[in-house]
C-alpha positions in Angstrom: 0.0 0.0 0.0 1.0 3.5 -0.9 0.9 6.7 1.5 -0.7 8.5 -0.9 -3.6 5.6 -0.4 -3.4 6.0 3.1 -3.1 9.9 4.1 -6.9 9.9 2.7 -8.1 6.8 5.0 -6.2 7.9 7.5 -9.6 9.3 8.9 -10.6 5.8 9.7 -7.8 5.3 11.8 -8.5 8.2 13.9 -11.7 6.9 14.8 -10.5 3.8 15.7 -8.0 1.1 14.1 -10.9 -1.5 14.8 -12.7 0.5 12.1 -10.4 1.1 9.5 -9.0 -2.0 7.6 -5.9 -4.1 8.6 -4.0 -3.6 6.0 -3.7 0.2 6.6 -3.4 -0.1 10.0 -0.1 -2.6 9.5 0.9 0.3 6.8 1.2 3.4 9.3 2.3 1.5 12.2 5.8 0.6 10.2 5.7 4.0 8.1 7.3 6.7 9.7 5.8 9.3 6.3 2.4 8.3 7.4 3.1 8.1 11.1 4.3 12.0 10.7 0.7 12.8 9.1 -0.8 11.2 11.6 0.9 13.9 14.3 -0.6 16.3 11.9 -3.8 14.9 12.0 -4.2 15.0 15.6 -2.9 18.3 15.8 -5.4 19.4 13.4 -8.4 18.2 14.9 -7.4 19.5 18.1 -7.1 23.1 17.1 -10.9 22.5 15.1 -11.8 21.5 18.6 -10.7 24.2 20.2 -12.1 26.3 17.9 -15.2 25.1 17.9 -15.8 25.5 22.0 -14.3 29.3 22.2 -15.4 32.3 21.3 -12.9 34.0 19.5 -12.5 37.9 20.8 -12.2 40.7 18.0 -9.3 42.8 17.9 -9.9 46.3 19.5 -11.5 48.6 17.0 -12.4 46.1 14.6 -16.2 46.0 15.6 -15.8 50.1 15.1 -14.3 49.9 11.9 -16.4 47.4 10.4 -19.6 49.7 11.1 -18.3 52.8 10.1 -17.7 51.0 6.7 -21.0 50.0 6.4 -21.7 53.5 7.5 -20.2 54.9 4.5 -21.4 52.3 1.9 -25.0 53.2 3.2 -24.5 56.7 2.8 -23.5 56.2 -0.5 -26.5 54.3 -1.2 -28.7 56.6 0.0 -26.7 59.0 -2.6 -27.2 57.2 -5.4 -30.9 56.1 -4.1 -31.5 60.0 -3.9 -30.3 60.4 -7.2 -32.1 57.7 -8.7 -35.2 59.1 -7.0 -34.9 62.4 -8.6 -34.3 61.1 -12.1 -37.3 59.2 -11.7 -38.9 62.4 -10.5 -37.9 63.9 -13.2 -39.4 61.7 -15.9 -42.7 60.9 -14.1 -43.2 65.2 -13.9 -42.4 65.6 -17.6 -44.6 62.2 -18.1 -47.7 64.3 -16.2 -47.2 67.8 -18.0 -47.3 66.2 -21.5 -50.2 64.1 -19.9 -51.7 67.4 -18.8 -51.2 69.2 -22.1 -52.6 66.7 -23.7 -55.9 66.9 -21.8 -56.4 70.6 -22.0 -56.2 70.5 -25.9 -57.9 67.8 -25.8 -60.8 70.1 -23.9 -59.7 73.4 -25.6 -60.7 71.4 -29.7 -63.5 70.3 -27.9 -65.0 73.6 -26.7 -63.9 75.0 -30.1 -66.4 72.4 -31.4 -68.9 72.9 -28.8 -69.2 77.2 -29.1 -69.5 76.2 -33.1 -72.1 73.6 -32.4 -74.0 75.7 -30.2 -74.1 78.5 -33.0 -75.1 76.5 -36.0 -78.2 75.1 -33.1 
């Protein structure tokens, strides 16, 4: 058996060498490569342990900095949001003047017609 083969059962062997097979087992125990990467294992899972059952502390200032960042980028969101805002302003006022134009000659030809009907009556 190679290392290479092993290092990725070597998993089995941490959780028991009843559960992983023999022939690995027989492998690591006379190879000092894979015996090595079995230190590292170890090591490994111990730090993820530790990890895992403290709560890391943030550096000092880093809690501060990170919201005035998000400070800033939500200032300039409401920039642009204000921006945005206005140009849609913009084209929903000139949207309702032509609208409104359009309405009063719409009534202006039709009181043109209306006077004229009223006089041929």
């Amino acid at each position: 058996m190679r290392c290479e083969e092993v290092a990725d059962l070597l998993p089995q062997i941490m959780d028991g060498p009843e559960t992983a097979e023999r022939r690995v087992v027989r492998h690591v125990e006379g190879c000092l490569r894979c015996q090595a990467e079995m230190v590292q294992y170890r090591r490994l899972l111990r730090v993820l342990h530790q990890l895992r059952t403290q709560e890391p502390e943030p550096p000092p200032g880093l809690v501060g900095a990170i919201l005035a960042g998000l400070e800033e980028v939500g200032q300039r969101g409401a920039i642009r949001s204000v921006l945005t805002g206005r140009r849609a302003g913009y084209v929903g006022g000139l949207a309702l003047a032509v609208g409104a134009a359009g309405v009063a000659g719409v009534v202006l030809v039709n009181r043109g017609r209306g006077s004229r009907i009223g006089l041929a009556g």
